[in-house]
N, C-alpha and C positions, 0 to 999 in steps of 0.2 A: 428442496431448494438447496440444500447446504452438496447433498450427492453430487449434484450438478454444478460445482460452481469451484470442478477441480481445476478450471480454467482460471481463476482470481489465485491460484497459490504459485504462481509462476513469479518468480523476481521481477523486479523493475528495469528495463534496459538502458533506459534513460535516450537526452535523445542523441539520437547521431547525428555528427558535426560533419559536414564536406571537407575535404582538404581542398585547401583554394591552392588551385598552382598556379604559375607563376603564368605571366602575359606569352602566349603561342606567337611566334614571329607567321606562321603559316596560313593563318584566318586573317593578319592584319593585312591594312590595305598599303599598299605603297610600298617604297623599299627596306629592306631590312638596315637602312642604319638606324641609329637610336634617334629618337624624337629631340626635338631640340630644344623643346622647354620641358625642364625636367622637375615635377612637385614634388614639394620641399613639405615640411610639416604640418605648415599651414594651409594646405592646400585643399578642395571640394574634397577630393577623392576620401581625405583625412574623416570628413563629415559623413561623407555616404558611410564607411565602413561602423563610423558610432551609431548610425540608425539601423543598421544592418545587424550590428552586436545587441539593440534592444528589443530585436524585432526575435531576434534569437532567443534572446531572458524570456522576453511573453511567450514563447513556443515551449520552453522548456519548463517553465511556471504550466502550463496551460496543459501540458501531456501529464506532467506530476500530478494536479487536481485530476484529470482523467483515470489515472490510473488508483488513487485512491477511493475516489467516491463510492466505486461500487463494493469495494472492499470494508471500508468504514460501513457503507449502509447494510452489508450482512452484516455485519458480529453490531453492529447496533440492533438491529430488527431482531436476530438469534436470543440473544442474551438477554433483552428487556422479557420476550417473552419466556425464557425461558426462567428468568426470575419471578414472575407473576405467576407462572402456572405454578411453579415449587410452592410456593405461597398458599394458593387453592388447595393443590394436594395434599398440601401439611391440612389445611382448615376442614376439606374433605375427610382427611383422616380421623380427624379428631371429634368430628358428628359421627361418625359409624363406631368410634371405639370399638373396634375388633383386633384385640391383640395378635395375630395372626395374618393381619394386613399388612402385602410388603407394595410399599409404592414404586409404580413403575421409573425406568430409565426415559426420560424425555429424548433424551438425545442416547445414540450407541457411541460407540468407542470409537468408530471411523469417523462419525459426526464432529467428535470429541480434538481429533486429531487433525481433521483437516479445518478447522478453527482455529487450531491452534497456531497451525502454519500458516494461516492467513494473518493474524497477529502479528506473526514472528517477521511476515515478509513486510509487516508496516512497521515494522518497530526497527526492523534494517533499514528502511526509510526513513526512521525518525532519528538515524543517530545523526544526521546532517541536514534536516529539516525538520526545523522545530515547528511545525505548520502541520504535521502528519501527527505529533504526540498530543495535540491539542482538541483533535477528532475524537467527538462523544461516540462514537462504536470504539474504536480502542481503549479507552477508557472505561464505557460498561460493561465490558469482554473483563477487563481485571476488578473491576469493582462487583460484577452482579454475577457472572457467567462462571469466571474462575475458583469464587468461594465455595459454588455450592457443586461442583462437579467432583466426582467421587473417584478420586486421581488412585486409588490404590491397584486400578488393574493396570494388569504385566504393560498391555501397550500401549496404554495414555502414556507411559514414561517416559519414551524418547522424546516427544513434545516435549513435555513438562519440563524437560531439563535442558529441551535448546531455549525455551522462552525465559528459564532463568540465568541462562548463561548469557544470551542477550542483554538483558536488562542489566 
């Protein structure tokens, strides 16, 4: 699941805005002088563009939850289990008592890494959306996932050190 999901570690693009330009004299109907009733502040058009600018906020709200969700719902799914199984493993260990027992790696070092960046790529979204820091997969990622991951190999380090440079 996590090999596969090298697609979630891609930045957010956020959404892209049209440039409105300006009224074409060459689509309009009639002659090219200026219209004769000219809106002023108050006017409909004033109205259309506030509806037009909220329709935009729900779009841009609406792509942002899109693009978390799936991201949040790994490193939530990831990391709870992977704190449960640590748990077992340790309680497995300790009915076999055999000093000579090395418990296995749940997760390898790419697993390790490509979590991490997924993190790091919600935590760049959390520096101006405080909506993304609030997400229980980011949160069990540093609370359950982060403590018990055995960060001294050579290349869990590059992570390890944009996540705290982030933060």
């Amino acid at each position: 699941m996590i090999t596969a999901s090298e697609r979630l570690t891609r930045a957010f693009a956020g959404p892209k805005h049209e440039i409105l330009s300006g009224t074409s004299y060459k689509h309009s109907r009639g002659s090219n002088r200026s219209p004769s009733i000219v809106p002023d502040e108050n006017s409909v058009s004033r109205l259309i563009d506030n509806r037009k600018n909220k329709v935009q906020v729900g779009d841009e709200h609406r792509q942002a939850s899109e693009y978390r969700w799936p991201r949040d719902t790994l490193l939530s799914v990831i990391s709870i289990f992977v704190h449960f199984s640590t748990k077992s493993l340790k309680e497995l260990a300790k009915l076999i008592n055999d000093p000579q027992l090395h418990l296995p790696e749940l997760l390898d070092a790419k697993c390790h890494s490509r979590l991490a960046d997924i993190a790091h790529i919600l935590l760049k979204l959390g520096g101006y959306d405080p909506i993304t820091m609030s997400y229980r997969g980011l949160q069990n990622y540093f609370q359950k996932l982060l403590p018990c991951t055995n960060w001294t190999h050579e290349t869990l380090r590059p992570p390890l050190n944009n996540l705290l440079r982030r933060m």
